[in-house]
C-alpha atoms as a printed R data frame, in Angstrom:
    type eleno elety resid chain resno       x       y       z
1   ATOM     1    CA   UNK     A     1 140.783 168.019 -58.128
2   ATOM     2    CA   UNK     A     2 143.940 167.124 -57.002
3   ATOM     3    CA   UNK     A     3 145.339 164.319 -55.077
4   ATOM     4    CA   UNK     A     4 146.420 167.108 -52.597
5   ATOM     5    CA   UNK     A     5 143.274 169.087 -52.461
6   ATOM     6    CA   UNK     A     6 141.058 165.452 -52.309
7   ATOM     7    CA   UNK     A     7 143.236 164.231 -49.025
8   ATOM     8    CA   UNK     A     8 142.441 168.046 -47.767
9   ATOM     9    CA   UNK     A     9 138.897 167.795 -47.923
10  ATOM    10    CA   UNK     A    10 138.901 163.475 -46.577
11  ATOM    11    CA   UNK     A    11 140.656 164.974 -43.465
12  ATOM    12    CA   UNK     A    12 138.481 168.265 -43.051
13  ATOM    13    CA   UNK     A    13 134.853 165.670 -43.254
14  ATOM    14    CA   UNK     A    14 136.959 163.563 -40.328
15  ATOM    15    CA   UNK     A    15 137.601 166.516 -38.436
16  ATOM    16    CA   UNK     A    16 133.872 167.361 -38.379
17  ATOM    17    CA   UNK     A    17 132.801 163.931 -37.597
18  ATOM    18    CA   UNK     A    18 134.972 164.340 -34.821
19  ATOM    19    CA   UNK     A    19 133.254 167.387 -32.982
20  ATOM    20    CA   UNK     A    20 129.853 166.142 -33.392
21  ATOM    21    CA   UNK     A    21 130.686 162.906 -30.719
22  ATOM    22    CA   UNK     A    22 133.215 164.919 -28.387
23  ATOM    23    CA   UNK     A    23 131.401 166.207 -25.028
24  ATOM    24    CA   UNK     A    24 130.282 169.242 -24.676
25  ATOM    25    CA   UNK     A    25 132.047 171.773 -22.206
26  ATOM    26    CA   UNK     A    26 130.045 172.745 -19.633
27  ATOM    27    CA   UNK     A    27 130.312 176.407 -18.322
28  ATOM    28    CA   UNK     A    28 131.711 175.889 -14.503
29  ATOM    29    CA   UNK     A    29 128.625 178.246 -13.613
30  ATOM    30    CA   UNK     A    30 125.929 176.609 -15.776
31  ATOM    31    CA   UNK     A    31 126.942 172.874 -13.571
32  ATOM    32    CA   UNK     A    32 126.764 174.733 -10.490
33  ATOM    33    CA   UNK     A    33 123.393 175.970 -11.214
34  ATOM    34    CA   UNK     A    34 122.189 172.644 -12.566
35  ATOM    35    CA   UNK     A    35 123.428 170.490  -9.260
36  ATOM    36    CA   UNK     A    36 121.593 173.700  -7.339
37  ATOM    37    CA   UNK     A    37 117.863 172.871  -8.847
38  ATOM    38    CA   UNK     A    38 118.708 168.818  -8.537
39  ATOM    39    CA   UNK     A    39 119.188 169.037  -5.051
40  ATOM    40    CA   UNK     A    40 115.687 171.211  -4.512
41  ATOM    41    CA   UNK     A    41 114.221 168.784  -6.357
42  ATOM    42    CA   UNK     A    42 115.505 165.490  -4.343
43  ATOM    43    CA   UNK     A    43 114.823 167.499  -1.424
44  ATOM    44    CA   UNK     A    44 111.187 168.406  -1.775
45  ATOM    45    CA   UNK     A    45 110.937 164.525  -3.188
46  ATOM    46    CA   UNK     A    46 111.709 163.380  -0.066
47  ATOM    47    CA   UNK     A    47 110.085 165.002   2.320
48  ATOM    48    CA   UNK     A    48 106.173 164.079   0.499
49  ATOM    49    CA   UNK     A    49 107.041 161.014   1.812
50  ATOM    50    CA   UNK     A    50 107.159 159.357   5.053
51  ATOM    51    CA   UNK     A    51 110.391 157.093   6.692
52  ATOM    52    CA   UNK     A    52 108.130 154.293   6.386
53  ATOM    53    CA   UNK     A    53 107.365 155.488   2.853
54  ATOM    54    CA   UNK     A    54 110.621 155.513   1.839
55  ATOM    55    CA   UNK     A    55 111.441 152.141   2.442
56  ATOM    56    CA   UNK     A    56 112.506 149.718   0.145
57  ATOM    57    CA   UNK     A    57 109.121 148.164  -0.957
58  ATOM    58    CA   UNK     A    58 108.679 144.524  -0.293
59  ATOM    59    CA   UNK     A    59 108.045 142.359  -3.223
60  ATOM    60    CA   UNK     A    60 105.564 139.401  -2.884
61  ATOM    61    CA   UNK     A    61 105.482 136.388  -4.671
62  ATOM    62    CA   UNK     A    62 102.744 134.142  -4.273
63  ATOM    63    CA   UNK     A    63 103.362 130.669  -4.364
64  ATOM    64    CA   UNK     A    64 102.305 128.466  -7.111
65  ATOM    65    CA   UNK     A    65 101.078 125.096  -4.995
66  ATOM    66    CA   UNK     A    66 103.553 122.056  -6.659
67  ATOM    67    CA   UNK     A    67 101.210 120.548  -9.691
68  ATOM    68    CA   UNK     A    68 101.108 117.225  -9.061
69  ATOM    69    CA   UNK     A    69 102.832 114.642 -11.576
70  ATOM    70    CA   UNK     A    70 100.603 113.383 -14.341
71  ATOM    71    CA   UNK     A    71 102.466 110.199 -14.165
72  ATOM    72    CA   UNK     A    72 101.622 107.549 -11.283
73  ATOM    73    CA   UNK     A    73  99.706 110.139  -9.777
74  ATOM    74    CA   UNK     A    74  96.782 109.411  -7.290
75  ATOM    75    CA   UNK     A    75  94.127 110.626  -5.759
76  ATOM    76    CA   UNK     A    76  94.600 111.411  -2.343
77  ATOM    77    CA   UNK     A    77  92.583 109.862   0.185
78  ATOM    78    CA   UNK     A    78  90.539 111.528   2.636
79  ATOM    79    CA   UNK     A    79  91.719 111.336   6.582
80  ATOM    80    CA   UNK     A    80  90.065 108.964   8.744
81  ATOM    81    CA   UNK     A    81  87.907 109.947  11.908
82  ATOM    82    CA   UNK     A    82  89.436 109.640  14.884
83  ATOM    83    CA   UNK     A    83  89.473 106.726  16.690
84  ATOM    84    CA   UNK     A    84  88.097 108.772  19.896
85  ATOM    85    CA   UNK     A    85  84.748 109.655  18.099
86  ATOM    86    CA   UNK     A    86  84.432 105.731  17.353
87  ATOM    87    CA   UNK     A    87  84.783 105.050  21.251
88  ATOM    88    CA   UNK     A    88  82.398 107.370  22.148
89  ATOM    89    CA   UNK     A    89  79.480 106.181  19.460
90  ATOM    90    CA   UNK     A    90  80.121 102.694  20.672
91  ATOM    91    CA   UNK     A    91  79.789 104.089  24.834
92  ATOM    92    CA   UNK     A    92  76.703 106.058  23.547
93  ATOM    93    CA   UNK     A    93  75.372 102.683  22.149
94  ATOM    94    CA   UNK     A    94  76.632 100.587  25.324
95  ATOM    95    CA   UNK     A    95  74.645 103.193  27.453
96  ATOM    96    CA   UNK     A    96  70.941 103.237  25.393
97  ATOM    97    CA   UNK     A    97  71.290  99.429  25.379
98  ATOM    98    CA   UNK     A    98  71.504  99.619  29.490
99  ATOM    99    CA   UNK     A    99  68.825 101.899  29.867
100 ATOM   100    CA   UNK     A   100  66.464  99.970  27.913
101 ATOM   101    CA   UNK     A   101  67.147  96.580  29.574
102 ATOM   102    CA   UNK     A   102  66.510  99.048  33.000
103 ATOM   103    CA   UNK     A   103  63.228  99.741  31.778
104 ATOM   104    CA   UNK     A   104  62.319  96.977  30.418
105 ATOM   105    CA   UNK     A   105  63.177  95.274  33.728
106 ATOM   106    CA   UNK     A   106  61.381  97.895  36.050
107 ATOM   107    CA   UNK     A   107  58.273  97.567  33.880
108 ATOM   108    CA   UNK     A   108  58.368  94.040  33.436
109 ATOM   109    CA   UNK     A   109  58.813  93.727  37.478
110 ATOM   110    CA   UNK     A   110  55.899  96.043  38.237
111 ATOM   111    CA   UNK     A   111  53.547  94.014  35.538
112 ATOM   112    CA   UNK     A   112  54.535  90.965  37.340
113 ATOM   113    CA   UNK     A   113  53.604  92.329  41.226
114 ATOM   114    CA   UNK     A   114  50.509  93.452  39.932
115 ATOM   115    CA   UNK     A   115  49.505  90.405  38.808
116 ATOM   116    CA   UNK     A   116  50.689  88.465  41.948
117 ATOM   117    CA   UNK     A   117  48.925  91.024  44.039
118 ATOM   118    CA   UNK     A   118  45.676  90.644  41.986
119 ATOM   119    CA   UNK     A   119  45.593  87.005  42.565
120 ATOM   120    CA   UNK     A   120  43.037  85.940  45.348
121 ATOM   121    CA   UNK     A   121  43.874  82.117  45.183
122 ATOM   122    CA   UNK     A   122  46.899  82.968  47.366
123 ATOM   123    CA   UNK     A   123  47.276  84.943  50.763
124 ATOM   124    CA   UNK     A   124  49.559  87.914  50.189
125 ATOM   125    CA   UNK     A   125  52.383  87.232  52.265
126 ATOM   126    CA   UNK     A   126  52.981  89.591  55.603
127 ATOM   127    CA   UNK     A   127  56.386  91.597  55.724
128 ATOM   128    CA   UNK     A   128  58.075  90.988  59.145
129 ATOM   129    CA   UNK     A   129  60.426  92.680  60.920
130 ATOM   130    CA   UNK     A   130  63.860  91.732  59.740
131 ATOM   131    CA   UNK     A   131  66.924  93.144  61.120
132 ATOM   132    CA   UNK     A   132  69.351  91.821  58.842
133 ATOM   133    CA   UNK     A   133  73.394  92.562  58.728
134 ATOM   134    CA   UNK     A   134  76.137  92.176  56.060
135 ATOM   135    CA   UNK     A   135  78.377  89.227  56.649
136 ATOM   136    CA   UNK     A   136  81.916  89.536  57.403
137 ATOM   137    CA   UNK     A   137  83.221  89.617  53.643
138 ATOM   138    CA   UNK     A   138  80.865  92.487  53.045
139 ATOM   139    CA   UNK     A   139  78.293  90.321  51.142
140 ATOM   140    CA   UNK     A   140  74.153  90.452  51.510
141 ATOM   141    CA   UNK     A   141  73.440  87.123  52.311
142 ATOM   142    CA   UNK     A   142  69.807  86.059  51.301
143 ATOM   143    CA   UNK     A   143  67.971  83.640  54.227
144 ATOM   144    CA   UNK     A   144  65.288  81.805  52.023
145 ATOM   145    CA   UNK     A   145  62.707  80.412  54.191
146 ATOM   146    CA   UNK     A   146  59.715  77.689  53.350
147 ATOM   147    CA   UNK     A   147  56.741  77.638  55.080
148 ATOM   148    CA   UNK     A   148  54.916  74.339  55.461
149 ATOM   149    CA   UNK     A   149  52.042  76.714  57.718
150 ATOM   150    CA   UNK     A   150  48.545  74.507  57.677
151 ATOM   151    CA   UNK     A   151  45.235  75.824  58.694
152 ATOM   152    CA   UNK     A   152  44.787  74.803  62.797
153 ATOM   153    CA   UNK     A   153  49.455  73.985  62.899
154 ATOM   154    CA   UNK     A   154  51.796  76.420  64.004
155 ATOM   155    CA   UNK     A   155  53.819  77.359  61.371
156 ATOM   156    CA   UNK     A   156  57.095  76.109  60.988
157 ATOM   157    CA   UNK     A   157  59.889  76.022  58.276
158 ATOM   158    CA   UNK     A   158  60.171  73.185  55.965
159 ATOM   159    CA   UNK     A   159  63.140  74.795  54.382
160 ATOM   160    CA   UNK     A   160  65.779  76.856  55.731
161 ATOM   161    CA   UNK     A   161  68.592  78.072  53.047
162 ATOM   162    CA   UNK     A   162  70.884  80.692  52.777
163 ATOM   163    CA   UNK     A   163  71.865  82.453  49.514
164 ATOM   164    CA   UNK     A   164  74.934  83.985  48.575
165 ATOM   165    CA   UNK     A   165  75.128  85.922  45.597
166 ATOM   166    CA   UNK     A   166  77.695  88.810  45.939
167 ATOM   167    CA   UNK     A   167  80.269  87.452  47.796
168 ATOM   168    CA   UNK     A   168  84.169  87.574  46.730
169 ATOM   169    CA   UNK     A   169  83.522  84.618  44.030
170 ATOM   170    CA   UNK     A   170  80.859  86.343  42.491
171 ATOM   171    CA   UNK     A   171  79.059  83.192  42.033
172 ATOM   172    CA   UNK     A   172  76.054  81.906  43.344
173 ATOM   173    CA   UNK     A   173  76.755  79.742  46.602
174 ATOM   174    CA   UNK     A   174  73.732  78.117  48.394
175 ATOM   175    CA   UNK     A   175  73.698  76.652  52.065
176 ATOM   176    CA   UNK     A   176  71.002  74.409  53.450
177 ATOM   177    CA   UNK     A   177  70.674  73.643  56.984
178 ATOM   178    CA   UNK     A   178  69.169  70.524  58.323
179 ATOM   179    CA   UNK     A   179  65.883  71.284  60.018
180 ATOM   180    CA   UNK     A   180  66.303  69.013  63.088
181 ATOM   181    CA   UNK     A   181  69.354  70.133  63.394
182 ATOM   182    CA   UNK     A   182  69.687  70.883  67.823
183 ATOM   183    CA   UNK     A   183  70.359  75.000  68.553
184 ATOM   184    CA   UNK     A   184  70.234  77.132  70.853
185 ATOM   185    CA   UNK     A   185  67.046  79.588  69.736
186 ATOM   186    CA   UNK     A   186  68.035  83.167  71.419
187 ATOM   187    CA   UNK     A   187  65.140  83.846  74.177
188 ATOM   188    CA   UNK     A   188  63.666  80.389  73.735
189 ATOM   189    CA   UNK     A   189  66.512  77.657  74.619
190 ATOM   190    CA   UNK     A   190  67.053  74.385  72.767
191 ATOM   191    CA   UNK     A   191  65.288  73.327  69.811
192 ATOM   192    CA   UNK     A   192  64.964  72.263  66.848
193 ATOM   193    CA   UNK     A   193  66.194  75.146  64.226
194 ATOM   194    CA   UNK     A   194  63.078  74.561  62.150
195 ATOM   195    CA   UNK     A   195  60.934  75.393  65.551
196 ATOM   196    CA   UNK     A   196  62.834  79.099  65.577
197 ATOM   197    CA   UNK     A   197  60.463  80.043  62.577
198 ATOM   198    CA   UNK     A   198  57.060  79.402  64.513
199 ATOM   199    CA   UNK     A   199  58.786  81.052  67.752
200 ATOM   200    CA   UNK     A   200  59.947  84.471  65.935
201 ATOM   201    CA   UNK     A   201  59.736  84.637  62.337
202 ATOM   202    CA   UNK     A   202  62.640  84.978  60.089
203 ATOM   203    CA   UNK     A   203  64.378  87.595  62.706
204 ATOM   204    CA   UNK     A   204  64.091  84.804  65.132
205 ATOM   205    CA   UNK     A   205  66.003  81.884  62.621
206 ATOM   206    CA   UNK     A   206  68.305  84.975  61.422
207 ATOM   207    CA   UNK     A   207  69.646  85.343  64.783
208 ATOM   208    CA   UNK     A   208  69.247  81.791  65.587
209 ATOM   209    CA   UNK     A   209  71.779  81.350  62.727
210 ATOM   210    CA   UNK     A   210  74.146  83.306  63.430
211 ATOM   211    CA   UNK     A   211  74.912  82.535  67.053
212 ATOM   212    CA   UNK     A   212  75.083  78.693  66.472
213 ATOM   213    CA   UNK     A   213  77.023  78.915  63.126
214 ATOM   214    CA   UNK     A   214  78.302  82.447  62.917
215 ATOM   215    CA   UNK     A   215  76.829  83.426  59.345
216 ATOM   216    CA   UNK     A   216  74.623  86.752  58.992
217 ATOM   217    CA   UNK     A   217  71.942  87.925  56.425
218 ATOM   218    CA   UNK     A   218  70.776  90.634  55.223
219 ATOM   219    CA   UNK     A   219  67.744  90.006  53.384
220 ATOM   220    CA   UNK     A   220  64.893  87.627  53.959
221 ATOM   221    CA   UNK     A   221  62.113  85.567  51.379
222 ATOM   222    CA   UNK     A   222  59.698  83.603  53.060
223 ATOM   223    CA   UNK     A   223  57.540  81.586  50.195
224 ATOM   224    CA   UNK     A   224  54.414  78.995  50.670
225 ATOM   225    CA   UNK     A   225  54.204  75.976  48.193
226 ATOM   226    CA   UNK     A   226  51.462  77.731  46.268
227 ATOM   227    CA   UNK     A   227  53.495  80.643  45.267
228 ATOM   228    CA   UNK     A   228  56.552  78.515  43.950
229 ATOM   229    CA   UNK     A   229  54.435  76.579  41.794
230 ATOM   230    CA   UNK     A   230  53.049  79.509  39.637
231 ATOM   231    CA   UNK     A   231  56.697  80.990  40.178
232 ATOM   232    CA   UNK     A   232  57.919  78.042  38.423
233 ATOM   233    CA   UNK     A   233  55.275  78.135  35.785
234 ATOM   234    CA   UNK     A   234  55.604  81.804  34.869
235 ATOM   235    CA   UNK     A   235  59.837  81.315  34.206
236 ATOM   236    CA   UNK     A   236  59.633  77.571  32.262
237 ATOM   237    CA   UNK     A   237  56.092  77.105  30.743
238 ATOM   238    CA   UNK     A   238  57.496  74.089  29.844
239 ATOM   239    CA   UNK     A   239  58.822  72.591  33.012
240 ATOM   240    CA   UNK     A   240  62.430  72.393  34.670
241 ATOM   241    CA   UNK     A   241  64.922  70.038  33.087
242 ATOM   242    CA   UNK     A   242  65.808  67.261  35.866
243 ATOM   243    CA   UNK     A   243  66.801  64.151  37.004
244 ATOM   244    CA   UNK     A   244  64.024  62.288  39.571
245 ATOM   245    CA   UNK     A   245  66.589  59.965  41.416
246 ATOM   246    CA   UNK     A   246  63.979  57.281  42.254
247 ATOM   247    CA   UNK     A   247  60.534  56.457  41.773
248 ATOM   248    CA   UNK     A   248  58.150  58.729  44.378
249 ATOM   249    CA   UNK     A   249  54.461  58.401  45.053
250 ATOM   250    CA   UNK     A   250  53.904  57.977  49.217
251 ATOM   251    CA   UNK     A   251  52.376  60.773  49.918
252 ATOM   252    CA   UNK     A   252  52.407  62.963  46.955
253 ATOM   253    CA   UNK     A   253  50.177  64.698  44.892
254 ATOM   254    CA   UNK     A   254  51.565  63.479  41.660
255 ATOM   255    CA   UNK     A   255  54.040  60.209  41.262
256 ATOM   256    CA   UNK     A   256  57.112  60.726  39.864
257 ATOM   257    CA   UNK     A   257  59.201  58.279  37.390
258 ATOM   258    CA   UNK     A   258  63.114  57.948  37.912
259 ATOM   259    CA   UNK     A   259  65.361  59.400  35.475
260 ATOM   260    CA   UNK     A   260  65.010  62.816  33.204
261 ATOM   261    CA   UNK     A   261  62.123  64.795  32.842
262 ATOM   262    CA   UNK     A   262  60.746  67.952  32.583
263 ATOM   263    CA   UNK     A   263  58.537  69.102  35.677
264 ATOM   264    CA   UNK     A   264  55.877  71.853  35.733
265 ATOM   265    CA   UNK     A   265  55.576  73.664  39.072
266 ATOM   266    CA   UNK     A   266  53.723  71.523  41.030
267 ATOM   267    CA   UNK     A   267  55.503  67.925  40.598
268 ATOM   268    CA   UNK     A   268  59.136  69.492  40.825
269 ATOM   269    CA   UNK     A   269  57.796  71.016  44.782
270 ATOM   270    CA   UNK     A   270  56.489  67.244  45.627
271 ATOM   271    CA   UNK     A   271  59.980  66.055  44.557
272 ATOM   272    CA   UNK     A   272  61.673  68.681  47.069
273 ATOM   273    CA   UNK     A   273  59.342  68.194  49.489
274 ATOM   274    CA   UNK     A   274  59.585  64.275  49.456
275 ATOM   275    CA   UNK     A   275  61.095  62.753  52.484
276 ATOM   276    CA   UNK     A   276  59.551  59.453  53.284
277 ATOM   277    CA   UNK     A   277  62.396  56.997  52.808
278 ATOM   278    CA   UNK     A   278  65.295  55.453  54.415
279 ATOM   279    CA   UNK     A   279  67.330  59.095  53.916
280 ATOM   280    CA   UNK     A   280  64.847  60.901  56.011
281 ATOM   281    CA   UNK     A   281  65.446  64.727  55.542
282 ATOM   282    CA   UNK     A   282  69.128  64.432  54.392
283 ATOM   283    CA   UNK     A   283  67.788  62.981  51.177
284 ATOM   284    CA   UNK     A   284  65.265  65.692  50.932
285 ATOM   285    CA   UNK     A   285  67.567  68.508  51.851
286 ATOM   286    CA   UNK     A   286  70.137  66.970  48.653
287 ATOM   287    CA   UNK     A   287  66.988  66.959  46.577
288 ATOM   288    CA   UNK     A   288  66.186  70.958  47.437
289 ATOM   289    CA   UNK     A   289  69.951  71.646  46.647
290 ATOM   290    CA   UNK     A   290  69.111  69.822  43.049
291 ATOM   291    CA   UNK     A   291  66.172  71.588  42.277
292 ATOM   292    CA   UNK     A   292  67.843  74.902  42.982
293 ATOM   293    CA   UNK     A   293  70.784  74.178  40.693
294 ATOM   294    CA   UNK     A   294  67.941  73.161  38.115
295 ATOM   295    CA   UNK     A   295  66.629  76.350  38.010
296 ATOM   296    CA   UNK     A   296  69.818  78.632  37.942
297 ATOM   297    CA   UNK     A   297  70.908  75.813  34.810
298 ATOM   298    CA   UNK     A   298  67.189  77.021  33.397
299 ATOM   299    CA   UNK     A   299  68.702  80.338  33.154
300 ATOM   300    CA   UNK     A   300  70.951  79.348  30.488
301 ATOM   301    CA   UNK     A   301  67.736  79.685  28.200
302 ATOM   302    CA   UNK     A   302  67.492  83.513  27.101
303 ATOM   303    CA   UNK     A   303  63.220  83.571  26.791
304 ATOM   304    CA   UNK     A   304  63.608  82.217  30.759
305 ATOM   305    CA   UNK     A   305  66.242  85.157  31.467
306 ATOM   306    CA   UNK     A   306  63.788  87.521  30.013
307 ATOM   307    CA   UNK     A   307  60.739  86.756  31.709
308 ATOM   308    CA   UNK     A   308  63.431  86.986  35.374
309 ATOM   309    CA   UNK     A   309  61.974  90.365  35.990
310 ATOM   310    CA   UNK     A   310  58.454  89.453  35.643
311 ATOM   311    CA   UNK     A   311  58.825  86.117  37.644
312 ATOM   312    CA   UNK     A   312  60.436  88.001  40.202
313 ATOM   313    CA   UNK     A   313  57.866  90.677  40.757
314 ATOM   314    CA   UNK     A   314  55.554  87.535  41.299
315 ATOM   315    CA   UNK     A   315  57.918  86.236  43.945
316 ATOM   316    CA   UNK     A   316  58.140  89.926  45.539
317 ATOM   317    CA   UNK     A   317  53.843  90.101  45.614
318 ATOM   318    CA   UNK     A   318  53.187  86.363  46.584
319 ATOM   319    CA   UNK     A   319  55.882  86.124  49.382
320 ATOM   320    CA   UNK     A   320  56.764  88.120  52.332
321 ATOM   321    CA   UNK     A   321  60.446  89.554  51.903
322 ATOM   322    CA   UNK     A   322  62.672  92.889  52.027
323 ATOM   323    CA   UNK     A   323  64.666  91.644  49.633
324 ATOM   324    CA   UNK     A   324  64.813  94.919  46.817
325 ATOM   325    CA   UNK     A   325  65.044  94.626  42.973
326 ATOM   326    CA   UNK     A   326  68.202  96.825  42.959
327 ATOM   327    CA   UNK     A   327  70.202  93.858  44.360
328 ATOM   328    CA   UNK     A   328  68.481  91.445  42.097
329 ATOM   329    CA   UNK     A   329  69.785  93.832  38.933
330 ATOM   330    CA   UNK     A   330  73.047  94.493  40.462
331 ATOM   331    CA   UNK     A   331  74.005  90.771  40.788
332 ATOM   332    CA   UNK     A   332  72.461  89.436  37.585
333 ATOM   333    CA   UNK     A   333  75.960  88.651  35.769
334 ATOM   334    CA   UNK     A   334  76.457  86.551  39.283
335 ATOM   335    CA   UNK     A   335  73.108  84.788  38.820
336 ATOM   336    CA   UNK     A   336  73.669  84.142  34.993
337 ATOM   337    CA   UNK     A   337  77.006  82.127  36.312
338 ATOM   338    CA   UNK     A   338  74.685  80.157  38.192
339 ATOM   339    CA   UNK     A   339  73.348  78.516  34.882
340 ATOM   340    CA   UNK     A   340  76.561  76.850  34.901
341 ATOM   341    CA   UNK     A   341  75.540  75.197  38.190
342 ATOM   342    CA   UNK     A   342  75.915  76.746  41.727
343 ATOM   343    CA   UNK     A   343  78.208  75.316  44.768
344 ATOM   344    CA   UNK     A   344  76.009  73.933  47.360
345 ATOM   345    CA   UNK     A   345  76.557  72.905  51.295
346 ATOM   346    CA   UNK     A   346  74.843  71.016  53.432
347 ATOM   347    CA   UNK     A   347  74.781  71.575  57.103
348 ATOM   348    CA   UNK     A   348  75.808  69.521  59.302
349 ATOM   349    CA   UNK     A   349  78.927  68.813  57.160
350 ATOM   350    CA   UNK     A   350  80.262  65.293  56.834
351 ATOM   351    CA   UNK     A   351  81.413  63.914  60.174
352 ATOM   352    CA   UNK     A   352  80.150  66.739  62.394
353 ATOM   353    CA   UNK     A   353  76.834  65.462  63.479
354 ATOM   354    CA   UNK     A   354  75.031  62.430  65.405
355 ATOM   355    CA   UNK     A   355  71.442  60.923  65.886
356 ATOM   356    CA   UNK     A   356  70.304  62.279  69.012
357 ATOM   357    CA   UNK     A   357  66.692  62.052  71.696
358 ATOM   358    CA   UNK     A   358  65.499  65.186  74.046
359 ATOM   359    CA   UNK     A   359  62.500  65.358  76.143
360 ATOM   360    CA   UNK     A   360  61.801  68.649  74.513
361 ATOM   361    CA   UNK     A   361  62.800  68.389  70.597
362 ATOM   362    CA   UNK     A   362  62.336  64.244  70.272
363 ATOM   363    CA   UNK     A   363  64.888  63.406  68.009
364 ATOM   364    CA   UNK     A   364  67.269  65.574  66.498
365 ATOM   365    CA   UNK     A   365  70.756  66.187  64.888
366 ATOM   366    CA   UNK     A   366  73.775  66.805  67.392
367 ATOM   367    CA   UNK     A   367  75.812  69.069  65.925
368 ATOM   368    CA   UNK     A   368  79.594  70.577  66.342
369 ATOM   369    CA   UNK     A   369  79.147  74.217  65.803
370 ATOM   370    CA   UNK     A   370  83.047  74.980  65.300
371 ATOM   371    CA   UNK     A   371  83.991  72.546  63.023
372 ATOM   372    CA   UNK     A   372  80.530  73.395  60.875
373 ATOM   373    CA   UNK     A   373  81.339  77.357  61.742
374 ATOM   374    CA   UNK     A   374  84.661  76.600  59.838
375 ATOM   375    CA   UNK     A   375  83.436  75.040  57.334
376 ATOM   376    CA   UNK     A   376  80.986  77.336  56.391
377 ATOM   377    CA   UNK     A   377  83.943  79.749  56.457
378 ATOM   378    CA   UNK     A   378  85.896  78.229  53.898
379 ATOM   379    CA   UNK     A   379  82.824  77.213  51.428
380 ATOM   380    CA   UNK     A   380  81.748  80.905  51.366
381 ATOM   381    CA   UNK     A   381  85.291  82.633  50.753
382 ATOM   382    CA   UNK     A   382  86.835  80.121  48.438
């Protein structure tokens, strides 16, 4: 072949090449026909689906939770319980402990009545008619009241107190009057105002009080010798922790050494009751005051605190009084500051009083009633 006819056929094989890539015509009425059937198509497409079908569809990736780092990493701790759920398991706690002690004090008052009111050694005291009032400050005074009553005497009081134990100190504050001391006894005249017990009970030395010095109460206990002493034993089976401040024996039961001792029932009452000396009833009135800061002291010991309830449902069925547990309950924190010793009075104060003779009384104490009014006053609101 030659060079001529070899170039002819190269560019022929090119040429073919050539038509086998180039785009094919298209007969004008073939596309027309083709975009016909493609829009029949789209259109019955479309409408097997709904506008909400046809929506772009949402794509959802779930999140991987971030892996924590191998290095360093620790364990996380779980969270702590709220601090409210601690407060209330400590209320609930705060609450069973209170309703026990309740209990145990209701029982333990109830065991002690029964025994008091089983005992035939001792008269069961008679409740009286007792019209007692708040005092001014709002507090329930307590008139304590001891009887020195003898078969074939008139009965009279040998001690005439008044106890304080809810007023605005909150501390136990106990007055003592003198009982020669001269009054005027409402419906009776002048007297002596141990004579106003023997007249008219303790409604009779309730009033009494209060018109000469101007200090109401609201509750009354009236106990006989007998019933301290076992009242005494039952809180301190071993005795009361005092100081005698001389030697006694004139007219007592038992004699009694100077200085401290412990003293059962019985030989702590002949120490109150002791009078015969050159002090008279003054020195036996300071001795009462001493013996009743002994006993609140006593308190301190928490075996004498818990028998309280019992001793006290003794007191309630050997004496005569209106005086209810409730109060005793409510004002225990104000007795258990009493261990720490109790402020004490003695009326007549200092300076207010003289000796005095009357045909009717013999002789007494002549008092001024304002100056002691104001000083009872001040003792019971500071």
């Amino acid at each position: 072949m030659g060079r001529m006819d070899r170039y002819k056929h190269i560019h022929e094989e090119s040429k073919e090449k050539k038509n086998i890539f180039a785009r094919k015509e298209i007969n004008p009425h073939e596309q027309k026909t083709q975009k016909s059937q493609d829009n029949e198509f789209d259109n019955s497409f479309d409408e097997s689906f709904t506008t909400d079908e046809r929506r772009e569809p949402e794509y959802h990736y779930q999140q991987t939770p971030p892996q924590p780092q191998q290095t360093g990493w620790k364990k996380q701790k779980k969270p702590k319980k709220p601090k409210k759920r601690k407060k209330h398991l400590i209320l609930g706690w705060i609450i069973k402990i209170i309703l026990i002690l309740v209990i145990y004090s209701g029982v333990s008052f109830a065991a002690g009545k029964m025994v008091a009111d089983k005992d035939q050694t001792i008269s069961d005291g008679e409740s009286e008619t007792f019209n007692g009032f708040k005092s001014q400050d709002g507090a329930s005074n307590i008139l304590l009241l001891g009887s020195d009553s003898r078969e074939g005497e008139n009965a009279r009081a040998d001690t005439v107190m008044v106890l304080q134990l809810d007023g605005p100190s909150k501390k136990p504050k106990l007055l003592s009057f003198m009982r020669d001391t001269y009054v005027e006894i409402p419906g009776v005249g002048n007297n002596k105002l141990n004579a106003a017990y023997a007249y008219g009970g303790a409604e009779l030395v309730r009033k009494t009080l209060a018109q000469n010095f101007g200090i109401e109460t609201k509750y009354y206990t009236i106990v006989d010798f007998k019933s301290f002493e076992k009242v005494i034993d039952t809180l301190f089976p071993g005795g009361v922790q005092i100081t005698a401040e001389k030697d006694m024996s004139k007219n007592l039961e038992v004699p009694i050494k100077k200085g401290p001792q412990k003293m059962d029932g019985l030989t702590l009452l002949q120490y109150a009751r002791f009078r015969m000396d050159e002090e008279g009833d003054f020195g036996r009135v300071r001795r009462q005051q001493q013996v009743m800061n002994a006993i609140f002291s006593e308190l301190k010991n928490p075996i004498a605190l818990a028998k309280l309830p019992y001793a006290a449902g003794k007191v309630m069925g050997y004496a005569a009084t209106d005086l209810p547990m409730s109060f005793l309950l409510k004002n225990s924190l104000s007795m258990a500051k009493g261990a720490g010793g109790i402020d004490r009075l003695t009326v007549p104060v200092e300076d207010s009083w003289s000796y005095g003779n009357t045909w009717d009384a013999g002789s007494v104490l002549m008092v001024d009633q304002e100056m002691n009014k104001k000083a009872i006053n001040e003792f019971l609101n500071k």
